[in-house]
C-alpha positions, 0 to 999 in steps of 0.5 A: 500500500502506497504512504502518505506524505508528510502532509498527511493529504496524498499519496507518496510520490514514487521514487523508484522500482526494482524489480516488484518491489516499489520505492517511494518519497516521503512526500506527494508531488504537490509538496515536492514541487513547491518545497514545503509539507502542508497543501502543497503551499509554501510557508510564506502564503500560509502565513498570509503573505501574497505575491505584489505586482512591483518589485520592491527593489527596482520598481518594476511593474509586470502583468503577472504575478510568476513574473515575481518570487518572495524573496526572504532578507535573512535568508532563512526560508523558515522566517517568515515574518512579513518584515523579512518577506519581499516582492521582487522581481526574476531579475532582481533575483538572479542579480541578488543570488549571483552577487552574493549581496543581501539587501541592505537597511537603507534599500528596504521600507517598512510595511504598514 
């Protein structure tokens, strides 16, 4: 019989087979996609926190909220707090994780 996952809501993914015998994850495909245990939601958006259409470093406004990624100060996924969470865009993004550079104090504005 196939496992729950971690979630406690579907099926294992499978992870394997060998010979008859089937070999699956601990979690569901849904989790495994988006990294987290729990619906398949990441912990940001269970927390309450959604997605802005500009980003919050450069200012760019887009069509589509894919065209954006929560992007964590801290760098700490598991801290969520709305202090430490940010809407940014795909460049923006990739600038950040390439340079190595974590925002700094003066580049950020509270929310209220």
């Amino acid at each position: 019989m196939r496992p729950l996952c971690q979630c406690g809501m579907r099926p294992a993914a499978v992870n394997y087979k060998k010979g008859n015998k089937t070999y699956y994850r601990k979690k569901c495909e849904i989790c495994l996609k988006h990294g987290t245990v729990g619906f398949g939601i990441p912990k940001w958006k269970q927390v309450g926190y959604e997605k802005k259409d500009v980003c919050e470093k450069c200012g760019f406004k887009g069509k589509h909220k894919e065209q954006f990624n929560v992007f964590h100060i801290d760098g700490n996924l598991l801290n969520c707090q709305f202090r430490n969470l940010k809407t940014i865009c795909a460049n923006c993004q990739r600038v950040l994780h390439l340079d190595g550079v974590k925002w700094k104090q003066g580049d950020l504005s509270p929310d209220f």
